[in-house]
C-alpha positions as CSV (number, residue, x, y, z in Angstrom):
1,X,-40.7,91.3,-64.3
2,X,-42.4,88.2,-64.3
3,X,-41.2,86.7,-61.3
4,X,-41.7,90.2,-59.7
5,X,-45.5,89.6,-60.5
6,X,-44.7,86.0,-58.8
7,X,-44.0,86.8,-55.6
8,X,-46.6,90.0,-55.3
9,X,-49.3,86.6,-56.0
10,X,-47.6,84.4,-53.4
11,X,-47.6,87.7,-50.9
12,X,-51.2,88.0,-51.5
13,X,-52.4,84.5,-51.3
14,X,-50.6,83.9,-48.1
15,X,-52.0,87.1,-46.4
16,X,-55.6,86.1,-47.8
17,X,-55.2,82.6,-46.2
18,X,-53.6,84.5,-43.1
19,X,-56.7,86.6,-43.1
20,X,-58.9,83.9,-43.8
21,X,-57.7,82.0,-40.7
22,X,-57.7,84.8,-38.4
23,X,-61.6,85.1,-39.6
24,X,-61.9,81.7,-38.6
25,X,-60.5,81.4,-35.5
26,X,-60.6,85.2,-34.0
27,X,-58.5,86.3,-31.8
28,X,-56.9,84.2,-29.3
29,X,-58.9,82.5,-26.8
30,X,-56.7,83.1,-24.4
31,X,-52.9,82.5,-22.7
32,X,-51.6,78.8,-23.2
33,X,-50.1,76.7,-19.8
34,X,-47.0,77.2,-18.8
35,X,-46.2,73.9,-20.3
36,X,-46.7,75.4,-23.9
37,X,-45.4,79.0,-23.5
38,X,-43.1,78.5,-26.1
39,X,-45.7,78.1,-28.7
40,X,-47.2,81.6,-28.1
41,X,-47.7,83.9,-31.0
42,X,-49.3,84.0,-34.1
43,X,-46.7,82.3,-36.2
44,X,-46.6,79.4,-33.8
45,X,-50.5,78.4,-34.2
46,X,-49.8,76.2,-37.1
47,X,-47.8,74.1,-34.6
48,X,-51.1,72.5,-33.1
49,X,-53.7,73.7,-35.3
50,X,-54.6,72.5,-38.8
51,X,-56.0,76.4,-40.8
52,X,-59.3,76.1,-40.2
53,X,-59.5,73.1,-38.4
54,X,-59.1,72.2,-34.7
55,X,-56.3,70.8,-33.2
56,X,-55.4,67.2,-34.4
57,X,-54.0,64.6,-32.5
58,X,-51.0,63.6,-35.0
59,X,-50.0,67.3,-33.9
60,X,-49.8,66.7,-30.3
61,X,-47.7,63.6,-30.5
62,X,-45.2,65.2,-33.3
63,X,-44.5,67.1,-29.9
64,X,-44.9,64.4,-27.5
65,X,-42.9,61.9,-28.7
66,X,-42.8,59.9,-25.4
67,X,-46.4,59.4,-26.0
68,X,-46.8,58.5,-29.2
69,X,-44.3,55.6,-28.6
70,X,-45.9,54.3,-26.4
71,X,-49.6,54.4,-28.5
72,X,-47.6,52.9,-31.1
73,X,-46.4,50.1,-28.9
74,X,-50.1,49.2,-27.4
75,X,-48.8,50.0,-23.9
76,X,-49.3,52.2,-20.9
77,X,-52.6,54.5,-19.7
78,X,-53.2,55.8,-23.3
79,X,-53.2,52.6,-25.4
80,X,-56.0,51.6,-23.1
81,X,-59.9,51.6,-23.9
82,X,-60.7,54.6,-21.7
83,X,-58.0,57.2,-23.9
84,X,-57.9,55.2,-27.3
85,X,-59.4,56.5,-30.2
86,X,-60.1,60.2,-28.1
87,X,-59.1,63.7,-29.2
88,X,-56.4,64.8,-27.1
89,X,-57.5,68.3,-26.2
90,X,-60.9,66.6,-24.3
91,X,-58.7,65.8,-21.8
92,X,-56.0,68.3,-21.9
93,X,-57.6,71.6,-23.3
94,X,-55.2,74.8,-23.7
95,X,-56.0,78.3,-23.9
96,X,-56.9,78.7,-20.1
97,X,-54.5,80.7,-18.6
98,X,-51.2,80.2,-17.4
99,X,-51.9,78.3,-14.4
100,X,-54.5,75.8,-15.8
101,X,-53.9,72.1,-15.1
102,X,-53.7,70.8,-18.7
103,X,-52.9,67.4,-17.2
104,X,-55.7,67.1,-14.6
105,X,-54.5,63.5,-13.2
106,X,-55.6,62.6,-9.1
107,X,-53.0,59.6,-8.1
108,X,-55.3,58.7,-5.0
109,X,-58.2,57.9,-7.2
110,X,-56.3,56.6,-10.6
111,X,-56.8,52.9,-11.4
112,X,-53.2,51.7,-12.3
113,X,-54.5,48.8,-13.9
114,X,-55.4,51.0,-16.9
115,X,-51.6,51.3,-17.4
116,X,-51.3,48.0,-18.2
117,X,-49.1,47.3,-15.3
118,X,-51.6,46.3,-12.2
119,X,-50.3,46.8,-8.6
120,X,-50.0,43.8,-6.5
121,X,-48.7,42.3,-3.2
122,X,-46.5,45.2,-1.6
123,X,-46.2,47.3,-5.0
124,X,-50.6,48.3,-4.1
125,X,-49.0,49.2,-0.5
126,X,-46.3,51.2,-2.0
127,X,-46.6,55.2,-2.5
128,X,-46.5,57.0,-6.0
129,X,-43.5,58.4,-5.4
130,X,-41.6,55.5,-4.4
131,X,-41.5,54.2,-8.0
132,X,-42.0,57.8,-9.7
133,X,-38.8,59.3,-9.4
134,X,-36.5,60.0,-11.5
135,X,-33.7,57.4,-10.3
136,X,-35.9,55.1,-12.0
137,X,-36.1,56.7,-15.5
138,X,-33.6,55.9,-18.1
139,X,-35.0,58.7,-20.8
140,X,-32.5,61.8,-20.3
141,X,-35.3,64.2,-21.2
142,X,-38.4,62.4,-19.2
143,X,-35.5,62.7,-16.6
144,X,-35.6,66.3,-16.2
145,X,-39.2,66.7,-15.9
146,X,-40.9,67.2,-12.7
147,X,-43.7,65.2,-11.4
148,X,-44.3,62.9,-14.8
149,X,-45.2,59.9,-14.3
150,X,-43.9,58.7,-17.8
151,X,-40.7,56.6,-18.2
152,X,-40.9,53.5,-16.0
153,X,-40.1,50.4,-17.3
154,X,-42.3,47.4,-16.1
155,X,-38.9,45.4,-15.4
156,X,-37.8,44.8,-11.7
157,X,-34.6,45.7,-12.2
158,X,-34.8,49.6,-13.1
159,X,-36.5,50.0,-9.7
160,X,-34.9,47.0,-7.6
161,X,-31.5,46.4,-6.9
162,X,-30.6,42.7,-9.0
163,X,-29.6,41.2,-5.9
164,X,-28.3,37.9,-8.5
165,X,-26.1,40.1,-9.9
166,X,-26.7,39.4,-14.1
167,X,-26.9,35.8,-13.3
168,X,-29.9,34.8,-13.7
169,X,-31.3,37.2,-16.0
170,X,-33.9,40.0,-15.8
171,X,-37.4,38.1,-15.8
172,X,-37.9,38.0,-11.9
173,X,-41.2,37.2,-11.8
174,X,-40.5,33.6,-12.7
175,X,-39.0,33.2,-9.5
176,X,-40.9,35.7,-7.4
177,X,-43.8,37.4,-7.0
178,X,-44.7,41.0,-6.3
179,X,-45.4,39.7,-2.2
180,X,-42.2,39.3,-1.2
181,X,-38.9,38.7,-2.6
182,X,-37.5,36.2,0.1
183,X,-38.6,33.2,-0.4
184,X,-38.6,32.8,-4.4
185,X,-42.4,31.5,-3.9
186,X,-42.9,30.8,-7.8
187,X,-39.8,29.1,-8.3
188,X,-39.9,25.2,-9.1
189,X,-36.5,23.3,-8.5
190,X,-37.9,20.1,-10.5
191,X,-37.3,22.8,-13.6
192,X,-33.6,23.1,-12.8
193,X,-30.9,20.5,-14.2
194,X,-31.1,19.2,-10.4
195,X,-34.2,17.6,-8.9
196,X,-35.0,17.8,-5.3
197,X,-35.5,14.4,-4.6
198,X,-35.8,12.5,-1.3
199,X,-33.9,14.6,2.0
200,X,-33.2,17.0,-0.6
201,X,-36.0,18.6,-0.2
202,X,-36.1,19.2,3.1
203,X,-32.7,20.9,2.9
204,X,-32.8,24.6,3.3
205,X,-31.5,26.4,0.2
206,X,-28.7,28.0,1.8
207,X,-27.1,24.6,2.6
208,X,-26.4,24.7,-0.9
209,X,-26.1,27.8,-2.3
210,X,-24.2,29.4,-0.4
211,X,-24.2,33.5,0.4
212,X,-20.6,34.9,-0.8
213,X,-19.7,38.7,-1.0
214,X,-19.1,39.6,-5.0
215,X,-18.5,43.0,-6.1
216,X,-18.7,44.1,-2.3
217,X,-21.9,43.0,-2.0
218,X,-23.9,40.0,-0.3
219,X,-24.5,37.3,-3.5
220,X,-26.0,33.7,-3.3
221,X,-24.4,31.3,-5.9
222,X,-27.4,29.6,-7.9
223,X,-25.4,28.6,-11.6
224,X,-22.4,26.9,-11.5
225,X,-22.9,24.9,-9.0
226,X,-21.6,21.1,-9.5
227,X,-23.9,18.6,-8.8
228,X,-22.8,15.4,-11.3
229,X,-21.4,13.1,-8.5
230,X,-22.1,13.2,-4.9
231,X,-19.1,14.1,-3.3
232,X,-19.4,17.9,-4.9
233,X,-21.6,18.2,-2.1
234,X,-21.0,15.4,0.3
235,X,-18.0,14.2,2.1
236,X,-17.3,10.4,0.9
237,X,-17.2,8.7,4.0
238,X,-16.2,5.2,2.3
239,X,-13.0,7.3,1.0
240,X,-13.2,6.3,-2.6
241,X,-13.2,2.3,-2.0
242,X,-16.8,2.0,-3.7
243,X,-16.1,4.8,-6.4
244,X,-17.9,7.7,-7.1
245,X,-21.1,6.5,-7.7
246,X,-23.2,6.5,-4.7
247,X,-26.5,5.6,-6.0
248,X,-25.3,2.1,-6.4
249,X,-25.9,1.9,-2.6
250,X,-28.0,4.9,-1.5
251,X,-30.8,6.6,-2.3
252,X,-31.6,10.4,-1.7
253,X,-34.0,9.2,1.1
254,X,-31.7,8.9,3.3
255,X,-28.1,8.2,3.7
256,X,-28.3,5.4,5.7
257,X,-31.5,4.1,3.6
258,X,-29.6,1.5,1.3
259,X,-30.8,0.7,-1.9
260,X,-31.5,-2.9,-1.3
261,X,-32.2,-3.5,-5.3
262,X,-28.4,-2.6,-6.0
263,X,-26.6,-4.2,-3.1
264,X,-27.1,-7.7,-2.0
265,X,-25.6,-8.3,1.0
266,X,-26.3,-12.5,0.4
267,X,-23.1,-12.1,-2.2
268,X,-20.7,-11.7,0.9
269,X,-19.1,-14.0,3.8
270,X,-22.0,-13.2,5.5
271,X,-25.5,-13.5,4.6
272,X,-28.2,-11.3,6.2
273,X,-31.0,-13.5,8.1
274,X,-34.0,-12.6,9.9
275,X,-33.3,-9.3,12.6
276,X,-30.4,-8.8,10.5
277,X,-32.0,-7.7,7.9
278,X,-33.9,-4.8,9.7
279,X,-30.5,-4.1,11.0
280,X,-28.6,-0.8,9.9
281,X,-25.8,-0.9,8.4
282,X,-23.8,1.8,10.4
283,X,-25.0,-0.8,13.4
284,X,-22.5,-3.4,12.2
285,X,-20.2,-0.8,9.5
286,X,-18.4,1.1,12.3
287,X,-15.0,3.0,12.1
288,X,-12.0,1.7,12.4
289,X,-13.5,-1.4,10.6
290,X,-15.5,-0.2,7.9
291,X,-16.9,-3.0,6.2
292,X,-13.7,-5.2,7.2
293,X,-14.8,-7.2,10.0
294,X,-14.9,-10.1,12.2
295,X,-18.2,-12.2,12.1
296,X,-17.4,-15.6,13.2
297,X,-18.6,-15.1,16.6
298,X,-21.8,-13.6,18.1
299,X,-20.0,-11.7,20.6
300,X,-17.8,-10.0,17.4
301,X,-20.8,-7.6,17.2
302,X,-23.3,-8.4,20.2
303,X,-22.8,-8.2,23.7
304,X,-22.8,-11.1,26.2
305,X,-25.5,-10.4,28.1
306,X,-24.3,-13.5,30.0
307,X,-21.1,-12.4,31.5
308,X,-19.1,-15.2,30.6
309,X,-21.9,-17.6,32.5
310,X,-21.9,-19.9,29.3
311,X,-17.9,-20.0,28.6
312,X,-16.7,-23.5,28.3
313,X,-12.4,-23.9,27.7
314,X,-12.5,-20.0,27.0
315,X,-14.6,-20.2,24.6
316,X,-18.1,-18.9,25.0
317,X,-20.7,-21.7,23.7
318,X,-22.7,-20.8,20.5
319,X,-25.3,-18.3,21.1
320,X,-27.7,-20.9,18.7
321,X,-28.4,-22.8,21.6
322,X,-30.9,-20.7,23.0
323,X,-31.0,-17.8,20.1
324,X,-31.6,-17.8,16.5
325,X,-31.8,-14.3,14.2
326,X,-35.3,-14.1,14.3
327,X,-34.9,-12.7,17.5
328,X,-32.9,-12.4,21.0
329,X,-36.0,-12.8,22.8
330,X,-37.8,-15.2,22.9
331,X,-35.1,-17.4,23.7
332,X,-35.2,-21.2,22.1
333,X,-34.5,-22.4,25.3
334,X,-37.5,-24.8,25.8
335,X,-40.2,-25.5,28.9
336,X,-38.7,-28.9,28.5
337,X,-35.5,-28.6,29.0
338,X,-35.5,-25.9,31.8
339,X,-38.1,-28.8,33.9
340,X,-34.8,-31.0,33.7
341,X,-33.2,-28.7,35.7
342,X,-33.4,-27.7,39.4
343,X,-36.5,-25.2,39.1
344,X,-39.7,-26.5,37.2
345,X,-42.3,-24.3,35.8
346,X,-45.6,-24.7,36.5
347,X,-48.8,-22.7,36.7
348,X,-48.2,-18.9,35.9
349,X,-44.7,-18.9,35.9
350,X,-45.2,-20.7,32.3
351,X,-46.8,-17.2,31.2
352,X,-43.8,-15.4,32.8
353,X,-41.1,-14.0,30.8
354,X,-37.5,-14.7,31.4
355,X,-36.1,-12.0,32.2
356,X,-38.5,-11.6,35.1
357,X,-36.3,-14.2,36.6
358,X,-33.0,-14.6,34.9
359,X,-32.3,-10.4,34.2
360,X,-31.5,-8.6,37.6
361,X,-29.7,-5.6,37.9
362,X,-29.1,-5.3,34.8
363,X,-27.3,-8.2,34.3
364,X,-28.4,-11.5,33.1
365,X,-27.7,-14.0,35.5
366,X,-28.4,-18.3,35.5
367,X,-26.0,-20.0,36.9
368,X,-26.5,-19.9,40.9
369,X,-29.8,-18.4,40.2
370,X,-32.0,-19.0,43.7
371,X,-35.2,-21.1,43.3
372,X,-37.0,-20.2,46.5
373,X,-40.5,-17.8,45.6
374,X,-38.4,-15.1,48.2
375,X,-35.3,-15.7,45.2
376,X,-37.7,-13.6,42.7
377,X,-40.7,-12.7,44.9
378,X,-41.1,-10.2,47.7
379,X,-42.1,-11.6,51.1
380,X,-44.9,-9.1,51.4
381,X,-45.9,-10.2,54.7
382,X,-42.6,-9.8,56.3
383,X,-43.4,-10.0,60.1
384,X,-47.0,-10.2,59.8
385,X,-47.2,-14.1,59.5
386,X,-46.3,-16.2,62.5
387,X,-43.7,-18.4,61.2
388,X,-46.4,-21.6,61.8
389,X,-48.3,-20.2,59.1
390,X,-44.9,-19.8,56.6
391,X,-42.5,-22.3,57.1
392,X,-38.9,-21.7,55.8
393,X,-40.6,-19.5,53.6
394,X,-42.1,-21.7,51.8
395,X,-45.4,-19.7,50.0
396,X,-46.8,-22.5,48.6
397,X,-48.3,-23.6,52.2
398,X,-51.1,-21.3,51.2
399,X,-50.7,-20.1,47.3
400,X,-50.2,-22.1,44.6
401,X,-48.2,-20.9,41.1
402,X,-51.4,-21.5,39.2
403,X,-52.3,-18.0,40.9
404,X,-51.1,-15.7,43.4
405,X,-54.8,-15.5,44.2
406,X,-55.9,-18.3,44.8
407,X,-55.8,-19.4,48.9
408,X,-55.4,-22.9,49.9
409,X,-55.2,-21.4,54.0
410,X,-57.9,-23.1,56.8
411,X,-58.6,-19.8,58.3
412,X,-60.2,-22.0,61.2
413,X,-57.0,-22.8,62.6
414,X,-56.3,-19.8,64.0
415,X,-58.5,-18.3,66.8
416,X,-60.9,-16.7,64.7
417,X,-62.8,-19.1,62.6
418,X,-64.1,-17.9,59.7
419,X,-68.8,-17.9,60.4
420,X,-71.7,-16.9,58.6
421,X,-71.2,-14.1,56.1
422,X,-67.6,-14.0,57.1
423,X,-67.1,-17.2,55.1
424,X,-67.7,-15.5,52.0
425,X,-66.0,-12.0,52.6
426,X,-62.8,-11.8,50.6
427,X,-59.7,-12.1,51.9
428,X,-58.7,-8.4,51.1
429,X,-62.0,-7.3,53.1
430,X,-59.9,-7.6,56.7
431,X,-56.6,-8.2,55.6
432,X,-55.4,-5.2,53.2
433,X,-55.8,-2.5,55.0
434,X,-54.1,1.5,53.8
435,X,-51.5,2.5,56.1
436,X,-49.5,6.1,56.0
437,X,-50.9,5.9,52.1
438,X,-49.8,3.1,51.5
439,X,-51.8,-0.5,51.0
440,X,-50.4,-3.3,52.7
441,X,-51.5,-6.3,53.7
442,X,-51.5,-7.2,57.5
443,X,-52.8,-10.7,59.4
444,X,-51.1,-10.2,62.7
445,X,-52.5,-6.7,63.1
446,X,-55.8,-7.8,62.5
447,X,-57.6,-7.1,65.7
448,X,-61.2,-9.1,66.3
449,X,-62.8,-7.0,67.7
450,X,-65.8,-6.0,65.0
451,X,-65.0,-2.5,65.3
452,X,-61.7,-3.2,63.5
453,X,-63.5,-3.7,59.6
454,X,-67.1,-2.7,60.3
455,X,-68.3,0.9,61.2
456,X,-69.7,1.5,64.8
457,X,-73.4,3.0,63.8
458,X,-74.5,3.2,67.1
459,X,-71.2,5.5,68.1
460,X,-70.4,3.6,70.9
461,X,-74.1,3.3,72.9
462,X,-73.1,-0.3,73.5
463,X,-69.3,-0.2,74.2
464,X,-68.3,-2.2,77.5
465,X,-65.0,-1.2,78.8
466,X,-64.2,0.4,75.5
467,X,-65.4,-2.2,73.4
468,X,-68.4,-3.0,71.4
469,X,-69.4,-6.1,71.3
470,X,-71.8,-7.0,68.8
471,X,-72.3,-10.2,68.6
472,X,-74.4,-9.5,71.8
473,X,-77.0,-8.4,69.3
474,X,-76.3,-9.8,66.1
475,X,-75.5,-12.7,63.9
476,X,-72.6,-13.5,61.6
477,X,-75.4,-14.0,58.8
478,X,-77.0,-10.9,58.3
479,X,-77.1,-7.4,60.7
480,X,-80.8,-7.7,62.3
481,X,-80.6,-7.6,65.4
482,X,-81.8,-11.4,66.0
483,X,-80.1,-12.1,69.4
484,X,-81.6,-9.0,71.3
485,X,-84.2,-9.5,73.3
486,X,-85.8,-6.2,74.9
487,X,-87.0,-7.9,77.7
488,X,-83.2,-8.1,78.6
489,X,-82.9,-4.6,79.4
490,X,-84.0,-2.1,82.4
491,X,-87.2,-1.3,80.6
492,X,-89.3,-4.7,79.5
493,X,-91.9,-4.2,76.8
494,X,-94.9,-5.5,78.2
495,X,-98.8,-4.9,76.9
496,X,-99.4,-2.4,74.4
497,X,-95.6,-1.1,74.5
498,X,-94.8,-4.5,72.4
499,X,-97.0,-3.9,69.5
500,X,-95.5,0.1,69.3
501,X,-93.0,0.7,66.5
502,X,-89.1,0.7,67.8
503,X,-88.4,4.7,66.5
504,X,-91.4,5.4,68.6
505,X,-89.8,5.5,71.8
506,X,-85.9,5.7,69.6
507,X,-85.3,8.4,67.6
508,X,-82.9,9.4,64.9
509,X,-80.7,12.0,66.2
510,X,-77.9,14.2,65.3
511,X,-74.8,14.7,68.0
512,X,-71.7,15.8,66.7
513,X,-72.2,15.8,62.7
514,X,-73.3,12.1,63.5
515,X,-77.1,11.2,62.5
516,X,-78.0,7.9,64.5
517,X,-81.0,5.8,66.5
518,X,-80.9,6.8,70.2
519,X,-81.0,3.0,72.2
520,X,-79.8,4.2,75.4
521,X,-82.8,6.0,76.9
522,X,-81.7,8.0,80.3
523,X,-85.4,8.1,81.8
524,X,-87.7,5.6,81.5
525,X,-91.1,7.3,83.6
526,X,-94.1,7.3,81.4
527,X,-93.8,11.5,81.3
528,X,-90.6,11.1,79.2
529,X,-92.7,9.6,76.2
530,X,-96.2,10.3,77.1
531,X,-97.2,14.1,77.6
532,X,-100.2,14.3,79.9
């Protein structure tokens, strides 16, 4: 009986508390989203709702796991200051209708940086839904949902293929960055167990790590490579007769850069002395010989320039003689002892260089060596001097070594002495003339006749039988006309006509695209000047 009287209280209570929160929250306010339709009916309210109370956000993530995890975790949009700490029906309110957009999210407008996770580089290019998908999700149930944008991981690899294969683990960004994946911008070799030093880091990456197919698929080898002696990489090209330990000689500069502070050369058969020095070593180290060779002769290594010229018993004579290491040029071979032989040098040829003598065609010659200025000079007269004026050649009947310039020739031997203003005209002035482009110098073409260097300014007024003659007029020391004398012509200047100025009765004309003074007057009556 008494537990009869038990349950009649607990039947009552519950339909007063029933009643009492029907009071309080009236009838429904209408149909829930499609999202929640499985939480309709009366016996389901307790699901969201506190009795009497609104509904509380512990509710809401008893349902929504996914969320809640994520809250707990201090990541993703609703960890972040904008959501934190707000009631989640002020952003997703129910009891609209079927069709209401509980979740009313824009992707054009959203800021992803409230996610936690800002875009950058290509990812701000990239649309929504080429990360939201559900490839890219690894929860089975966020899997099946449509259009959620819950799930993604903020690893590269759940979106992006691990090109490295598990090799080089999953934090990508120390290597790259979000611009582009090729080349691995943010990664530092001097981190790695192998520095880049010297050439090495000019080398491009795939000279080393090379691109292999593993697993059917393109993979570039970046662990495991061996890098403790040389030769993992690099072929010895001394074939192990200086062991494995290259540095001892070479230096990541450059191969062929030895490391002078390791080897001495001095310790050998043959010490390295001035040019030597400079010298590299794959100049003298050549296959077959390697670094077994013959040195006791110049000529072992250099070659004789001489052709044999300075062989004595078949032997050629030492090379010391004229040459030390400093240097092949200049030679040692002194002023002094080159005046003992057949040819001495004097004037400019001291400043000359050897070779401007001695090296022709290519080929060094001394012996039998001509000593005659047309041996080494051009004869750049050729038939423009009479031979009177260059016996057997000889130049130095009117140049002297001192300078090629300087004239020692009595121009007033030949038939047109040098007068006046002529005296001090250069040579070059008459004689170097430019013919079919090209300038030459000429002494038997050299016509007199003043027409020959000077311009003609009166265009031929005075020519005589095709020649003007002005001398007839002029002196050699200046160009006014001091010889003429008017009175000399057909019309004689007589009273007032000799105090009258010349361009008067001459004037400047233009005939031809020539302007000149008019001397040769046709008519000489007073009308042709004077107008009545």
């Amino acid at each position: 009986m008494r537990l009869n009287i038990f349950k009649s209280f607990t039947y009552f209570f519950s339909f007063i508390a029933l009643f009492s929160f029907r009071i309080s929250a009236q009838i429904s306010p209408g149909d829930l989203t499609n999202a929640h339709t499985n939480l309709e009916g009366i016996s389901n309210c307790t699901k969201c709702h506190e009795l009497g109370q609104q509904v509380n956000n512990s509710k809401c993530l008893d349902c929504h796991t996914e969320i809640k995890s994520r809250i707990n975790s201090g990541s993703g949009y609703h960890s972040s200051s904008e959501v934190k700490g707000k009631n989640c029906s002020g952003c997703h309110s129910e009891h609209h209708g079927r069709n209401f957009r509980i979740v009313n999210f824009n992707p054009n407008n959203f800021d992803h940086k409230k996610t936690g996770f800002s875009l950058t580089g290509k990812h701000s290019q990239a649309d929504c839904k080429e990360c939201h998908k559900s490839d890219f999700i690894s929860d089975n149930n966020l899997k099946k949902r449509k259009n959620t944008y819950l799930g993604l991981s903020e690893n590269c690899i759940p979106c992006h293929e691990d090109y490295h294969q598990k090799t080089l683990g999953v934090n990508c960004s120390s290597c790259h960055n979000t611009e582009t994946f090729k080349p691995a911008a943010k990664f530092d070799h001097s981190t790695a167990a192998f520095k880049l030093t010297g050439a090495h880091q000019k080398v491009e990456c795939i000279g080393c790590h090379k691109i292999e197919m593993k697993n059917g698929k393109e993979f570039q080898t970046f662990k495991g490579i061996p890098f403790q002696n040389c030769i993992s990489c690099h072929k010895d090209v001394h074939n192990g007769s200086f062991g494995q330990n290259c540095s001892s000689c070479h230096v990541t500069s450059s191969f062929k850069q030895i490391n002078s502070a390791a080897f001495d050369h001095s310790r050998t058969k043959f010490p390295l002395v001035g040019k030597h020095k400079l010298v590299s070593c794959n100049n003298c180290h050549r296959a077959p010989s390697g670094f077994k060779m013959k040195f006791d002769l110049c000529t072992d290594c250099h070659t004789d320039f001489h052709k044999a010229q300075f062989v004595v018993e078949n032997r050629t004579q030492t090379c010391s003689d004229c040459h030390n290491e400093n240097g092949f040029r200049p030679s040692t071979f002194t002023i002094e002892r080159h005046n003992k032989s057949k040819f001495q040098i004097t004037g400019a040829h001291l400043a000359t260089p050897c070779e401007s003598c001695h090296y022709q065609q290519n080929t060094w010659h001394f012996k039998g060596t001509g000593i005659d200025c047309v041996s080494c000079h051009e004869n750049i007269h050729i038939n423009e001097l009479k031979s009177e004026y260059l016996p057997e050649n000889k130049c130095s009947v009117c140049h002297r070594t001192e300078s090629w310039n300087t004239i020692s020739f009595d121009h007033n031997q030949t038939n047109f002495p040098l007068q006046g203003k002529h005296s001090s005209a250069g040579c070059g002035n008459c004689h170097r003339k430019e013919i079919d482009n090209t300038i030459k110098i000429i002494f038997k073409s050299v016509r007199k006749e003043c027409e020959s260097c000077h311009k003609d300014i009166h265009f031929g007024q005075f020519k005589v039988e095709g020649i003007s003659d002005c001398s007839r007029c002029h002196s050699f020391e200046n160009w006014k006309p001091e010889k003429f004398d008017h009175n000399k012509t057909k019309f004689n200047l007589e009273g007032a006509h000799k105090n009258i100025e010349c361009s008067k009765c001459h004037p400047q004309i233009e005939m031809s695209s020539n302007t000149f003074i008019k001397f040769k007057l046709e008519d000489f009556k007073c009308a042709a000047c004077h107008k009545k």
